[in-house]
Each structure stands twice: as structure tokens, then as C-alpha cells.
C-alpha positions, -999 to 999 in steps of 0.1 A, spaced: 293 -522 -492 302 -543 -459 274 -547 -441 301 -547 -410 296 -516 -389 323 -492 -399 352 -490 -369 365 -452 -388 364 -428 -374 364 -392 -388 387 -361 -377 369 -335 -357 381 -299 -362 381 -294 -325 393 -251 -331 360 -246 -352 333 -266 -326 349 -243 -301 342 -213 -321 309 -224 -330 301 -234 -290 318 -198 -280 296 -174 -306 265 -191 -301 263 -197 -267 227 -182 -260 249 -164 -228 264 -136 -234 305 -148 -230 333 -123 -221 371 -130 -226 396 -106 -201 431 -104 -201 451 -101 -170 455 -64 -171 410 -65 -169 409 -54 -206 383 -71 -228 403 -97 -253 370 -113 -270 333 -115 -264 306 -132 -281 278 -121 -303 253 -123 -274 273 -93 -259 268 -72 -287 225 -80 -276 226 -76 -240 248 -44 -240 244 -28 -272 278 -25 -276 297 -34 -313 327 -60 -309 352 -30 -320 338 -8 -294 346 -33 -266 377 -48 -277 409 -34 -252 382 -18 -233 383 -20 -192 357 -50 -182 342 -19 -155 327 -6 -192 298 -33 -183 293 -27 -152 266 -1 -133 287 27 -123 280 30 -88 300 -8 -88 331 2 -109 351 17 -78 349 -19 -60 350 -39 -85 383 -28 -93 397 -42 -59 375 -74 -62 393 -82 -99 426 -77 -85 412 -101 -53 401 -128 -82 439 -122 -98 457 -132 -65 436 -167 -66 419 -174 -95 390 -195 -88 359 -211 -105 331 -195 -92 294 -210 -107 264 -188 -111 234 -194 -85 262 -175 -57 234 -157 -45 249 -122 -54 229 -94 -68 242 -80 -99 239 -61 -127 252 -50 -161 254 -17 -177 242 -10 -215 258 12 -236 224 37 -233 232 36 -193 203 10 -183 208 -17 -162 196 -52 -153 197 -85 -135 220 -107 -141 241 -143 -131 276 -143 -139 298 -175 -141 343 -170 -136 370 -194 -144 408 -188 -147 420 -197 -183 455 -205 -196 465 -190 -227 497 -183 -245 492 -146 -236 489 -151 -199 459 -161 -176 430 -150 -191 393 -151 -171 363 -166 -188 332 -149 -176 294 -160 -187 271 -136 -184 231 -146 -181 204 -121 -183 185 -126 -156 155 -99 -169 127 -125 -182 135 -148 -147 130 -113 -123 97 -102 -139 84 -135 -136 96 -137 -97 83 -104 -97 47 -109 -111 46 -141 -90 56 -126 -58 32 -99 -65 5 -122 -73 13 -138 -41 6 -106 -19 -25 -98 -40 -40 -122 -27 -28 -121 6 -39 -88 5 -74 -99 -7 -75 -124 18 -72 -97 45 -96 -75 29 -126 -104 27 -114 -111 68 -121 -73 72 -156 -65 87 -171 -32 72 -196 -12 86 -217 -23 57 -225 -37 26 -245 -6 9 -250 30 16 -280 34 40 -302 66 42 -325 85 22 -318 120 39 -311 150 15 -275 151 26 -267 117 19 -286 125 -16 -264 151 -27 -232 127 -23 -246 101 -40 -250 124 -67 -213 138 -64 -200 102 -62 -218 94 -98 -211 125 -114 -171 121 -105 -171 76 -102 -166 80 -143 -133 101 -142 -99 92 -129 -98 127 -110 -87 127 -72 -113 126 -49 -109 143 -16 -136 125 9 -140 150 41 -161 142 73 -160 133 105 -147 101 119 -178 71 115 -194 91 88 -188 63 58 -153 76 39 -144 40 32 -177 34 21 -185 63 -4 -143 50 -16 -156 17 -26 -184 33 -40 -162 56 -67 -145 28 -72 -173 3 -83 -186 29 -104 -152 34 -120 -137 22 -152 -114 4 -127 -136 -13 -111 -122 -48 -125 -90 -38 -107 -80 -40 -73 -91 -14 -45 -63 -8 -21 -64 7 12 -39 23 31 -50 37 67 -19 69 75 -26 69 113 -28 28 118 6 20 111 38 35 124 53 61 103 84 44 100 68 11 87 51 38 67 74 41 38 77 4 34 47 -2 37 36 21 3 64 18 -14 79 -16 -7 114 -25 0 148 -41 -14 159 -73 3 186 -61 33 175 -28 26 172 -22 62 172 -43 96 142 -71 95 142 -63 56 146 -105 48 127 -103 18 118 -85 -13 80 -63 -3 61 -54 -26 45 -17 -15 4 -12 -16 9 16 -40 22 -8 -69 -3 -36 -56 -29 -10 -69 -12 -6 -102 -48 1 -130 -69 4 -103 -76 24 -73 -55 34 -42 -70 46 -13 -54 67 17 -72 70 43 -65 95 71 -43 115 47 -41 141 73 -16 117 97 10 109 66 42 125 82 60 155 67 90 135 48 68 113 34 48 140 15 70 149 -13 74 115 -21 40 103 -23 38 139 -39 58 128 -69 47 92 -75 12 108 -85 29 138 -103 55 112 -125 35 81 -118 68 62 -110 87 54 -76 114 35 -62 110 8 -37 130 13 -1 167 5 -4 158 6 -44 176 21 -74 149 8 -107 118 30 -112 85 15 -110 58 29 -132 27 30 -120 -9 40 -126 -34 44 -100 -67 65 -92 -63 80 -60 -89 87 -36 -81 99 -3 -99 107 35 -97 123 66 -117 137 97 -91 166 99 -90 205 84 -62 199 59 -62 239 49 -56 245 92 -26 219 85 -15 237 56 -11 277 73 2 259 103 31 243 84 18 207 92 8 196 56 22 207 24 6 232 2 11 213 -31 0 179 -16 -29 194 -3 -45 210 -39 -31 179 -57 -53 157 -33 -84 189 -31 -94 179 -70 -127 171 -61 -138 178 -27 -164 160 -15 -179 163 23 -201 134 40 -226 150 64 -227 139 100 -253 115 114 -268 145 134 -271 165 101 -292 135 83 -315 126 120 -337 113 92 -318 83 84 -314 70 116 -349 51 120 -335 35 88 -299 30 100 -310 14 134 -334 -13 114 -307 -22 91 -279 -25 123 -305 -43 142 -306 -73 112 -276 -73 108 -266 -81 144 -297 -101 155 -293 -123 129 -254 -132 133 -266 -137 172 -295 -159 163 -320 -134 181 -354 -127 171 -360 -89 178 -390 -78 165 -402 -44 179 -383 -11 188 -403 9 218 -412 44 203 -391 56 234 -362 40 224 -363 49 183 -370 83 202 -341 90 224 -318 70 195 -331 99 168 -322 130 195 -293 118 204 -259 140 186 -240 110 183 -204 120 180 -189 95 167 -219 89 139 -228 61 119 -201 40 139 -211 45 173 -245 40 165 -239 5 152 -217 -2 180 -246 8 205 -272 -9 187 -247 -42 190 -249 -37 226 -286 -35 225 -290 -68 209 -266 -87 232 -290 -71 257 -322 -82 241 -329 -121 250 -369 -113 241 -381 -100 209 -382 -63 221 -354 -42 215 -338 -36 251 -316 -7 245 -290 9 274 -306 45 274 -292 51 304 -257 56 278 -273 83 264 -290 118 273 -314 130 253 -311 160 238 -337 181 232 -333 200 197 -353 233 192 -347 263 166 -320 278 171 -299 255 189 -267 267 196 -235 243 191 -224 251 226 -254 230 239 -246 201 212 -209 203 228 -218 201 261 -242 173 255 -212 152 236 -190 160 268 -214 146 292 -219 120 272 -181 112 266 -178 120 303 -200 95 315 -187 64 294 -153 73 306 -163 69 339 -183 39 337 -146 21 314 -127 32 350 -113 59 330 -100 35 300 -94 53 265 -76 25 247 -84 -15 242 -112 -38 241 -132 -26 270 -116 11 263 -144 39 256 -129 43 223 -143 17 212 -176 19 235 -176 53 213 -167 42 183 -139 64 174 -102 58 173 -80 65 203 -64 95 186 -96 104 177 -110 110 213 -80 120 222 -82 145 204 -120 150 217 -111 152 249 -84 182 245 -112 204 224 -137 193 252 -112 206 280 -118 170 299 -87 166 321 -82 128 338 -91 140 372 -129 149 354 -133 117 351 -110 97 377 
């Protein structure tokens, strides 16, 4: 042989490569006639649609598509016929093909006129887009985890372990151990400032799902209609401001534990819904049409009588005993008086030490008039108080603002009437001194320690008009 490079060169069945590009294209590729019948597809059809080649052959092209499309589609082809046009996948368009079993999913879809001895013919190449979205997906999600987290670790809570030794408080630690190893529902009932988040986390921690996020949704803090987004997440455009795909808390808590708080304030319309994402353990997002599966433990709160709600038509019945699995009732601070000595030492740590003071005595007068007191809005407005104390405090004895509180003076047989009239005075005179503010920083809400709705709601059952107080 020559050792002269070789200048031959060798026919090229240009017919067959074709072929061979066409069948194994790893997209699925869809031939259609001008009349929008299917001419020839490819063997990655037959995979992403579940469709034989005979069953598809001089079949409509809308056989593919979802069938809430088809009715449009049908005037966009005969648009595309008028001028034919190259149009490239990454167009931005959300679509979706339809198996032969009815599913449906993601896809990106590539059209080019073609000339052929029958007539113009349109190439379409179809991508599945599946594997791409659920990796989007479980980055997006991973995304708002830890935004979420982030927000949670920002988040100040009352505190950082269950304080109290008092009988009461004995008797729900015991509930929460006996009920922390299931995945039944746990009802948390008490009054507002009595520890509900706090016993949640605890079930939680005890849990099987404790490795698992614990996700927190507060019914009365946002506006109920953010509400719906904001548990179920929402499609992109699915309504005004909706500029991006959201991921709902109730799938952020997927294998672990989601937590509503103030149940009683989630609005009528809402109910059934949240109703059947526990019964089926699926939803859709807002402006959605795929079901999401998911698993959560539910645990839910409120300060309210949810069985009042129910004979007054203002929760549903079935919500109600699907939420009432496992009751469970935290006593109020003036039912556990014991623990307060112990609560006020722990607060007063707490708070001296983020305020660099050195408080090192409590006058028996003060621990006195701190352990009569009813304290209304419990374990929260005592904190808050004992907060104010230490601002107060430049020496190393505890200087606390008595003059907040009246004393009340507890003997057998104490009737509640006395314990109400106390709490008005008391609410009474911290109105007075916030110029008759209820709301915002300097608000007696939050001199109190409950919510706005809260003493709202406290000052109708009180019978405290403005002009008691103005």
C-alpha cells in the first residue's frame, strides 16, 4: 500500500443516517400532515406516551395533548398553518402532554414547516421536561427550607425548655410523652401565653419525626386571603402578584410535623380543604391542576371553644373531631401559682443577662404580689413584666413596677367574678396609662402580652367601652 493519504471518498447512504438520526433521537419526534393527522413518530413516542406506532398513525395530533388544551389548540394549528414558522424550545410556554393512561407532564416542544412530496408537513420535537421540573422543584424547595429555617432561628421564643414543677404542668408532660410516639393529631387547648407552641415542639422532638422539619403556620397572623397561598402554595400567574412558583408550608412539612396555630381563626372556605389534604394526604397548589402527596403529623392550637364554634355554625363539625384526636389542655399560670417563683428566676436570667445587669435579689414583697397576681395573659405577660423590671433595675435588686399590678388576695372559695373584676381593673388601668392604645409597640397589647384580637376580644367579655378608659 501507498503510504499517500487516500483522496476517496466513500458513498454515504444519506436516507438510512436520516432514519437512524430520526428513531433514535433520545426526543420523542412527531411527523403531522397538513390536515394535523400524525404521519410518523419515533420510538421515543411510543415511551413518553404509551402509545404503539399503529395506534397513533392517522390519529389527530390533539390525541397528545391534555384535554383541557385540545379546544385551542385547534385554532393555534390552523394559526401555525397560515405561517409556518420555526419556533425553538426554551419559548417560555408551559406545556404538557397527555399519556395514553390520561397523565400528564412537562414538556418543551420544538416546530418547523417541512416540505414533502405530500404537502407541508410540521416537524415537532418533543422533550420531557419531568426529571428537569423535579429537580427545579426540589431545588426551589430546598431554597424556601431554608429560608424558612432562617426565619424560624430569627424567631424569639418564649423559651428554650418547659419551666414548672406544678401538678398541672405534670400531667401534660405526661400526656405529651405518652402521645410524642404516635403520629395521632394532637389538639393543644389553653389560653393565649400559656405555652401551645412550646408543648408543639415538644411532641415533635419526641417524635419519630423529629429529624424532619417542624412547620408553623399562625391562622389569625396572616390575611385569609394570603391564607390559601400561603398553605398550599401557588402556580406562577395563578393570580395578581403571583410572579413565581410558591411552595406552600404544608408540603415544606412533607415527613415531619405541621403545626397550625390558632386553628380556631382558619376561615370557613378554607376548612374543607385543609379537611381533605389530611383525610387523602394530597392537595393541589393555587392556580394548580397536579396533586401533591403529602405526609405530615398535624398538631394544632387555639385559645378559643372550638365545640361553641361548631353549634354556632362558625367551624365545621368534621374538622373539628378530625383535629379533637387527642385533646390536650395547658393549665393557666393562675392554676399552677406554684411555678411562678420558678418562672420569674428563669425570665429574670434570661433578660439580665442579654442586658448586661447583675440582679441578684427579689424583695419577698415583690415575689409576693408577682405570685397573687391572676395574670391574664399568663406565662407571656409575666415575662414581658419581668423585662420591664429589669430595664428598671440599674442595682442588683429586682425593682419591679407593682404599681402595674393589684394584688389579689385569694381565699377559699374565691369566686371567678372577683378574679374577673381584678383582670378588668388591671386591663383598665394599663389602657389608661398607653392613652387608650390597644395595638403597636407602645399598645397595651403588648404591655399585656396578648394579641390585639385577643384583648379585643377581652375587652367585649369585660364590658370595657372606650369612654371607660378615654
Amino acid at each position: 500500500m501507498s503510504g499517500e493519504a487516500s483522496d476517496k471518498v466513500f458513498p454515504v447512504d444519506a436516507s438510512g443516517l436520516y432514519e437512524k438520526l430520526f428513531e433514535f433521537s433520545p426526543d420523542a419526534i412527531v411527523v403531522i400532515d397538513h390536515e394535523g393527522k400524525i404521519s410518523e413518530v419515533n420510538g421515543q413516542v411510543e415511551k413518553f406516551f404509551g402509545y404503539s406506532r399503529s395506534e397513533l398513525l392517522g390519529k389527530p395530533i390533539e390525541i397528545l395533548i391534555p384535554e383541557r388544551f385540545r379546544q385551542s389548540h385547534t385554532g393555534l394549528r390552523s394559526d401555525y398553518s397560515n405561517q409556518p414558522r420555526v419556533r425553538p424550545m426554551g419559548a417560555g410556554l408551559e406545556l404538557y402532554g397527555r399519556r395514553k393512561d390520561g397523565s400528564e407532564f412537562p414538556v418543551d416542544i420544538m416546530l418547523g414547516p417541512v416540505a414533502a412530496p405530500e404537502g407541508q408537513m410540521v416537524l415537532g420535537v418533543i422533550r420531557d421536561l419531568t426529571q428537569k421540573r423535579e429537580a427545579e422543584e426540589a431545588l426551589r424547595r430546598s431554597e424556601q427550607e431554608n429560608r424558612y429555617l432562617e426565619e424560624e432561628l430569627i424567631t424569639t421564643h418564649q423559651f428554650d425548655e418547659i419551666v414548672g414543677e406544678s401538678s398541672g404542668l405534670k400531667r401534660v408532660l405526661k400526656q405529651v410523652e405518652d402521645v410524642a410516639a404516635t403520629d395521632a393529631t394532637v389538639l393543644i387547648l389553653g389560653e393565649t401565653g400559656t405555652g401551645k407552641e412550646l408543648i408543639a415542639r415538644a411532641i415533635h422532638e419526641l417524635s419519630t419525626r423529629h429529624d424532619h422539619a417542624f412547620v408553623r403556620l399562625n391562622c389569625s397572623a396572616i390575611p385569609s386571603g394570603l391564607l390559601e397561598s400561603e398553605l398550599f402554595g401557588h402556580e406562577k400567574g395563578s393570580f395578581t402578584g403571583a410572579i413565581a412558583k410558591k411552595v406552600g408550608r404544608l408540603e415544606l412539612a412533607h415527613q415531619g410535623t405541621f403545626f397550625l396555630d390558632e386553628v380556631g381563626d382558619l376561615p370557613l372556605e378554607l376548612q374543607p380543604k385543609i379537611l381533605r389534604a389530611l383525610q387523602e394526604k394530597e392537595f393541589e397548589r393555587v392556580g394548580g391542576t397536579r396533586t401533591i402527596p403529602v405526609n405530615v403529623r398535624l398538631l394544632a392550637a387555639t385559645n378559643r371553644d372550638l365545640a361553641k364554634m361548631v353549634n354556632a355554625g362558625q367551624f365545621r363539625s368534621d374538622l373539628y373531631y378530625r383535629l379533637r384526636v387527642f385533646p390536650l389542655t395547658i393549665p393557666s399560670l393562675r392554676e399552677r401559682r406554684d411555678d411562678i417563683p420558678l418562672l420569674v428566676r428563669y425570665f429574670l436570667g434570661i433578660h439580665s443577662k442579654r442586658m448586661g445587669r447583675h440582679i441578684e435579689t427579689i424583695p419577698a414583697e415583690t415575689m409576693e404580689a408577682l405570685v397573687k397576681w391572676p395574670w391574664p395573659g399568663n406565662v407571656r405577660e409575666l415575662e414581658n413584666f419581668i423585662e420591664r423590671s429589669v430595664i428598671l433595675s440599674p442595682g442588683p435588686a429586682l425593682r419591679a413596677p407593682l404599681a402595674e399590678l393589684k394584688a389579689v388576695e385569694e381565699a377559699a372559695g374565691q369566686t371567678s367574678s372577683s378574679l374577673e373584676a381584678a383582670e378588668r381593673e388591671h386591663i383598665l388601668r394599663v389602657l389608661r396609662e398607653c392613652h387608650g392604645m390597644i395595638g403597636g409597640d407602645k399598645g397595651a397589647s403588648e404591655r399585656l402580652g396578648v394579641k390585639r384580637t385577643t384583648l379585643n376580644s377581652k375587652l367585649k367579655k369585660l364590658g370595657i367601652r372606650r369612654r371607660d378608659y378615654i
